[in-house]
C-alpha positions in Angstrom: 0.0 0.0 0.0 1.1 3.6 -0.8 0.7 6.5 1.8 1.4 9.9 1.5 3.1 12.7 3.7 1.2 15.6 5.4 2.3 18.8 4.2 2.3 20.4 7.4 3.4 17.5 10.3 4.4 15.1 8.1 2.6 12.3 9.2 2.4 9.0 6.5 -1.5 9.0 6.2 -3.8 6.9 4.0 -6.3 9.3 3.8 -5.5 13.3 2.7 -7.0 16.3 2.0 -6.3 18.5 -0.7 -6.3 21.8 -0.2 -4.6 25.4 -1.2 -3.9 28.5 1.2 -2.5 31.5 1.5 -1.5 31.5 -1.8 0.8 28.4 -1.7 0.1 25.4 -4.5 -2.2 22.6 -3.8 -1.1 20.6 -1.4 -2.1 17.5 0.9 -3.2 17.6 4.7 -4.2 15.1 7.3 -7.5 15.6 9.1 -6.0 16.9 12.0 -3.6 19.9 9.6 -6.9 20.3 7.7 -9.0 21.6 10.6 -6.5 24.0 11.9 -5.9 25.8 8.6 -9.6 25.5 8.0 -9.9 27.6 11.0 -6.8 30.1 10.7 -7.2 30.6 7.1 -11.0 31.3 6.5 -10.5 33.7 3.6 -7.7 31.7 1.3 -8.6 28.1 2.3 -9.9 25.9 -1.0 -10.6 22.6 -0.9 -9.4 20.7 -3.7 -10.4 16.5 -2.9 -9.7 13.6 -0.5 -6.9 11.2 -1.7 -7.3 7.8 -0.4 -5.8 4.5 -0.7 -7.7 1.8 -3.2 -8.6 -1.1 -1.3 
């Protein structure tokens, strides 16, 4: 199975989120990252897709 690193605490996850903020490129987030950008970055968050490992 293939996981993928968190962006921000680089956790190995099997489950991501993608997302863009503050202007920087897209890039992946565990739930945990997710909800504290979601909540520091209100105006620039977008949410760009959950990445997953195929079972």
């Amino acid at each position: 199975m293939t996981t993928k690193k968190c962006y921000i605490c680089g956790d190995f996850e099997s489950k991501l989120f993608r997302c863009k903020f503050d202007s920087f490129e897209w890039v992946f987030l565990c739930q945990s990252c997710l909800s504290k950008v979601k909540k520091s970055h209100k105006e620039s968050y977008r949410y760009g897709g959950t990445w997953k490992i195929k079972k």
